[in-house]
VEXMINU-22789 format. One line per field, with one value per atom (N, C-alpha, C): chain; x negated, y, z; atom name; residue number from 1. Coordinates in Angstrom, 1 decimal. Layout:
unit <- [A; ...] .
u <- [X; ...] .
v <- [Y; ...] .
w <- [Z; ...] .
site <- [CA; ...] .
pos <- [NUM; ...] .
//
This chain:
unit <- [A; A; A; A; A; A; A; A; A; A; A; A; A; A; A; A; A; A; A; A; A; A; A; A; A; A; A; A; A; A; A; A; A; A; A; A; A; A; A; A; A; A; A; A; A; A; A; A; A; A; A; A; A; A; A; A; A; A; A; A; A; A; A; A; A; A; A; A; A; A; A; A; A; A; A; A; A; A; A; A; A; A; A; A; A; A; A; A; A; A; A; A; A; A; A; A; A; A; A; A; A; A; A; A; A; A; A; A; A; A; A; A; A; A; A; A; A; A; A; A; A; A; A; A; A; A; A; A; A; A; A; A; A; A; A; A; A; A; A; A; A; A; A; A; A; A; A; A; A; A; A; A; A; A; A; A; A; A; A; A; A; A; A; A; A; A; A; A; A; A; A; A; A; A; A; A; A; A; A; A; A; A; A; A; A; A; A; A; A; A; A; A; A; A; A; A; A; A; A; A; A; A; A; A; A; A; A; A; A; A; A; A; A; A; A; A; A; A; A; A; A; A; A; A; A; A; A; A; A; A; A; A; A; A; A; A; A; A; A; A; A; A; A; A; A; A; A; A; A; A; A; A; A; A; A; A; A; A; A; A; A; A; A; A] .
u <- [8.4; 7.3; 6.6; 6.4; 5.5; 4.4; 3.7; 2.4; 1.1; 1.9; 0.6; 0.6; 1.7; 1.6; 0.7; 1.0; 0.6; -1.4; -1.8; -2.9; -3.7; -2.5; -3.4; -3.4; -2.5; -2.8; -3.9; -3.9; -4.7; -6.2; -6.3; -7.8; -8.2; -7.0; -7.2; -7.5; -6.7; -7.2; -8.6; -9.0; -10.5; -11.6; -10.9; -12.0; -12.4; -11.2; -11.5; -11.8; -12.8; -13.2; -12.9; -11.3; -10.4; -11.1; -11.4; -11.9; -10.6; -11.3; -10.1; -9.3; -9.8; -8.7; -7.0; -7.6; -6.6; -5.9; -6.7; -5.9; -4.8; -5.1; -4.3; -2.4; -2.9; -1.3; -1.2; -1.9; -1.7; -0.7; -1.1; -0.7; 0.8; 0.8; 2.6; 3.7; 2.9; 3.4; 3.7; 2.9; 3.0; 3.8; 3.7; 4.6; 6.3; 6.4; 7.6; 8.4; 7.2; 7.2; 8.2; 7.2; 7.4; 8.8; 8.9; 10.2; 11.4; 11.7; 13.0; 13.0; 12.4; 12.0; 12.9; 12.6; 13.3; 14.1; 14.1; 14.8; 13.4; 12.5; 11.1; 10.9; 11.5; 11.2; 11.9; 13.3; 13.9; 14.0; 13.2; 12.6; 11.3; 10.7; 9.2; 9.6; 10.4; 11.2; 11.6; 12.8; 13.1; 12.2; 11.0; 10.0; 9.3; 8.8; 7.7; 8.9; 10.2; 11.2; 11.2; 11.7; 11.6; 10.4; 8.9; 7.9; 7.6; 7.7; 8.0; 8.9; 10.2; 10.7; 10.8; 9.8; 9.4; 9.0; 9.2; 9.2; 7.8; 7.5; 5.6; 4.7; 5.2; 4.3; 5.2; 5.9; 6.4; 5.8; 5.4; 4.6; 3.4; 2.9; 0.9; 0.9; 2.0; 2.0; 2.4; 3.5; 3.6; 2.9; 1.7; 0.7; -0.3; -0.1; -1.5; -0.6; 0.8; 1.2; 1.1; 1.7; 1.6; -0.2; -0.7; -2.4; -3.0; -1.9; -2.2; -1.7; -0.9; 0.3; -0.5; -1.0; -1.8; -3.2; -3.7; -4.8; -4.7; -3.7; -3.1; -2.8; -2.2; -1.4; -2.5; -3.9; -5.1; -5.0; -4.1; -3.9; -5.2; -5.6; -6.5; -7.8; -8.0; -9.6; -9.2; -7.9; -7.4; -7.5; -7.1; -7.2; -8.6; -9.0; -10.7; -11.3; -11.2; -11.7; -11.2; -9.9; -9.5; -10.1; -10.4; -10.7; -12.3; -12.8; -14.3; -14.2; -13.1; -13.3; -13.3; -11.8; -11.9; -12.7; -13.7; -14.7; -15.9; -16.6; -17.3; -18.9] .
v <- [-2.5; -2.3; -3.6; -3.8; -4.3; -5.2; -5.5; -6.3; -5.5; -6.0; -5.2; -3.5; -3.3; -1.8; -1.7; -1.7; -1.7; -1.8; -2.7; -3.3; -1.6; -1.8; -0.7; 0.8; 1.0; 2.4; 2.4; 1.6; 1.4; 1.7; 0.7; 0.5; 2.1; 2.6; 3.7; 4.8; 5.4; 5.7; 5.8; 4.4; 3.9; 4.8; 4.4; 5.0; 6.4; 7.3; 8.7; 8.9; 8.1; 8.1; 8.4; 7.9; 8.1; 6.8; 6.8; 6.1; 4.9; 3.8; 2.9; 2.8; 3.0; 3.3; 4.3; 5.0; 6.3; 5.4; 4.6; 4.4; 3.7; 2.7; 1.6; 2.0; 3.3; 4.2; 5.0; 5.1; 6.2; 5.3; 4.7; 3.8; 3.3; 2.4; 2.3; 3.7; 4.4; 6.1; 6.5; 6.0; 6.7; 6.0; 4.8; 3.6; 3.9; 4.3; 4.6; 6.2; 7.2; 8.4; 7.9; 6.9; 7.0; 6.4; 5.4; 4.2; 5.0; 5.8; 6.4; 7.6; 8.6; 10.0; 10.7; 10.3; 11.1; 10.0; 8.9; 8.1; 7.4; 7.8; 7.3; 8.0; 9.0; 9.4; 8.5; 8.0; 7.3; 6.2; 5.5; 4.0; 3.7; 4.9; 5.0; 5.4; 6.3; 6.2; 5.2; 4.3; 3.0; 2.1; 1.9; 0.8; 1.5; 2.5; 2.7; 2.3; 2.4; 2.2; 0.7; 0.1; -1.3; -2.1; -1.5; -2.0; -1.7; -0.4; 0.1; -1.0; -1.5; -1.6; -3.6; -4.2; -5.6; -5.8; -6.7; -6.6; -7.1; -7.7; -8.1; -6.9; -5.9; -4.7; -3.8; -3.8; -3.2; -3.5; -4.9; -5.6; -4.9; -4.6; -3.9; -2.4; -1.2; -0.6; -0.3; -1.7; -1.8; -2.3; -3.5; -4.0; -3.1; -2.1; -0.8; 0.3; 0.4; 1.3; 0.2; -0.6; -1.9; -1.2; -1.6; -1.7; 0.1; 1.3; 2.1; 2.4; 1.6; 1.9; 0.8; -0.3; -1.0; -0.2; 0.2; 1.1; 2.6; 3.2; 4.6; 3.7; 2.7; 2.3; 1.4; 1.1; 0.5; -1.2; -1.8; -3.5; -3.6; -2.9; -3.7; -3.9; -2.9; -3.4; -4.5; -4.6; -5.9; -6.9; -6.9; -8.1; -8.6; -7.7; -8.4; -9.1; -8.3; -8.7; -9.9; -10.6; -11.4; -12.8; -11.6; -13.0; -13.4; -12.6; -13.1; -13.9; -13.3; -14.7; -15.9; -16.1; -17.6; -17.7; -16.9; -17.7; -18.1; -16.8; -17.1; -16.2] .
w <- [-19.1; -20.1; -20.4; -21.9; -22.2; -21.7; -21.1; -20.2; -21.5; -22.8; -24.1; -24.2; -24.0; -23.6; -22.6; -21.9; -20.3; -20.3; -21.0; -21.2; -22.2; -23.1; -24.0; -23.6; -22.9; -22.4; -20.6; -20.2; -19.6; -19.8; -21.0; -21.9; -22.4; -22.6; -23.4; -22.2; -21.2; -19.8; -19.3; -19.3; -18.8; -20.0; -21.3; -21.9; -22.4; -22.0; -22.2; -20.9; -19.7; -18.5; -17.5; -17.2; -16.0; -15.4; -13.7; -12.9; -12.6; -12.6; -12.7; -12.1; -10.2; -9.2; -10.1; -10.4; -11.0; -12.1; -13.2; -14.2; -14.3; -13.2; -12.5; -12.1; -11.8; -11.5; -12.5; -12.7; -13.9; -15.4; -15.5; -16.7; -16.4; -15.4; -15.3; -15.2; -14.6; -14.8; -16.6; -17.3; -18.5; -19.2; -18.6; -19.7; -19.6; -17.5; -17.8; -18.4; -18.5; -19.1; -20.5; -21.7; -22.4; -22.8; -22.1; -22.6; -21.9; -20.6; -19.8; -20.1; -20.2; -20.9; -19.5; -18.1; -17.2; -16.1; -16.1; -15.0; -14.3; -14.6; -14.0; -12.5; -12.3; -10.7; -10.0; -10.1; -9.2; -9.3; -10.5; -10.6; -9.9; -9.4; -9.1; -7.2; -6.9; -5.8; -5.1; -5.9; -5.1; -5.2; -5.9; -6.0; -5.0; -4.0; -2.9; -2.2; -1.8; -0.7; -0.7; -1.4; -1.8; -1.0; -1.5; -1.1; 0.2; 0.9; 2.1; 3.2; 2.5; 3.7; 3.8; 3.8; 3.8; 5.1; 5.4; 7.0; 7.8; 6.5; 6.9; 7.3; 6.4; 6.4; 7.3; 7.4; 9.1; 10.2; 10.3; 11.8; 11.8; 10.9; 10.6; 11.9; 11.5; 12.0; 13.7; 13.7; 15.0; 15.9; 15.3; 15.9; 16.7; 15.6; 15.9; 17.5; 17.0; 18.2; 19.5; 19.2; 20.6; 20.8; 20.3; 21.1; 21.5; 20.7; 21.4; 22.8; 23.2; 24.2; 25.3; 24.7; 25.7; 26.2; 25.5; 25.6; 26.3; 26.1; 27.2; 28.4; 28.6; 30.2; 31.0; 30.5; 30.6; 31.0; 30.1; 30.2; 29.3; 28.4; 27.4; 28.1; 29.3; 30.0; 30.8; 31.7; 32.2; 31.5; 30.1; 29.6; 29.2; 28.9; 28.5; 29.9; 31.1; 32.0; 32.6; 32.3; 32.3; 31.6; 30.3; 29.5; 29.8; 30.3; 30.5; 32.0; 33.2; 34.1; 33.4; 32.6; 32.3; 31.4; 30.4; 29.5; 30.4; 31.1; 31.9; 32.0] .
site <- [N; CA; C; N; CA; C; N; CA; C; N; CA; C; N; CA; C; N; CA; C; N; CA; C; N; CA; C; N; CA; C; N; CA; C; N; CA; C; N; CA; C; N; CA; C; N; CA; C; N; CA; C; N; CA; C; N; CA; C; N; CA; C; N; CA; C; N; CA; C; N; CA; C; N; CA; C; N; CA; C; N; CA; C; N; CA; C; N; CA; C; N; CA; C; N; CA; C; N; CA; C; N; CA; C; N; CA; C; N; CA; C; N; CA; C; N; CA; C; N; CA; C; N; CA; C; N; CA; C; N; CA; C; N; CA; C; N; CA; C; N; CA; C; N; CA; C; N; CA; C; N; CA; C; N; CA; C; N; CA; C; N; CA; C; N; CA; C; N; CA; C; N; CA; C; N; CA; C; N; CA; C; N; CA; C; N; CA; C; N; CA; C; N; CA; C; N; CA; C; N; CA; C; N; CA; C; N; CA; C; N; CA; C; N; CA; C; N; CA; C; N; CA; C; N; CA; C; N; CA; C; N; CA; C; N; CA; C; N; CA; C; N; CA; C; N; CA; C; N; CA; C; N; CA; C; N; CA; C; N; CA; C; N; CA; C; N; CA; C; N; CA; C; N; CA; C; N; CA; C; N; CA; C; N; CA; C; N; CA; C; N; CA; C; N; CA; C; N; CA; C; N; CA; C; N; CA; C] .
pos <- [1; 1; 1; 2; 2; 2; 3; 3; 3; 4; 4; 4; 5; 5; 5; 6; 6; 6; 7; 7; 7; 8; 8; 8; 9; 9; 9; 10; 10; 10; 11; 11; 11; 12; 12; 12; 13; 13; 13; 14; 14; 14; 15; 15; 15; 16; 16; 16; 17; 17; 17; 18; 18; 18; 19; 19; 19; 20; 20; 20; 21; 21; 21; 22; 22; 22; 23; 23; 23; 24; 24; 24; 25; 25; 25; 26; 26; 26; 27; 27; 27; 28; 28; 28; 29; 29; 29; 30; 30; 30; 31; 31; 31; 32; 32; 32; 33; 33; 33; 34; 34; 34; 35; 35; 35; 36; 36; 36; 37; 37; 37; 38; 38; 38; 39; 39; 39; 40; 40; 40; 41; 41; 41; 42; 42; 42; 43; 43; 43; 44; 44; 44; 45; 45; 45; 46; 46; 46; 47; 47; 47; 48; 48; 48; 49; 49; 49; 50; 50; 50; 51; 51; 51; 52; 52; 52; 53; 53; 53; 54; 54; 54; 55; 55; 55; 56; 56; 56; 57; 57; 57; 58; 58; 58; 59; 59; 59; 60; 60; 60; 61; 61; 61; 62; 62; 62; 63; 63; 63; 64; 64; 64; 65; 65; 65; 66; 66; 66; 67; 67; 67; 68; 68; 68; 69; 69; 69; 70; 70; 70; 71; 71; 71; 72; 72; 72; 73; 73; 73; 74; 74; 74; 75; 75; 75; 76; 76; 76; 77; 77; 77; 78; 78; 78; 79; 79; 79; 80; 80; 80; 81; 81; 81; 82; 82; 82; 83; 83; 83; 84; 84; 84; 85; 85; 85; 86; 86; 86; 87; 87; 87; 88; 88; 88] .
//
């Protein structure tokens, strides 16, 4: 799509008072509505899989289970208490 497309159905979104959060998706949604007339689900499919499976944003959620797993097996009060001997 276009970038000028893109721009003007946006503008046009915003101003029959769609909240911008919303318009933001809404608009590449429409763009590819209009230009594929039906291959937009599975262009819109592999682009969340795509973005999903980057390996930077795979570490986010493992960071968070790591620290739940430290927190049920109770290393995380160990560790703090650790860390205050050596700060002081």
């Amino acid at each position: 799509m276009i970038p000028v497309t893109f721009i003007w159905i946006l503008l046009g979104l915003i101003s029959v008072g769609m909240p911008i959060v919303f318009a933001l998706g809404a608009a590449p949604m429409l763009g590819l509505v209009l230009a594929d007339k039906g291959a937009f689900l599975a262009i819109i499919a592999q682009k969340l899989y795509i973005g999903i499976n980057q390996f930077p944003l795979l570490a986010i959620p493992m960071f968070i289970l790591a620290g739940e797993i430290m927190n049920v097996g109770g290393i995380t009060e160990r560790l703090v208490y650790f860390a205050k001997v050596l700060v002081g």
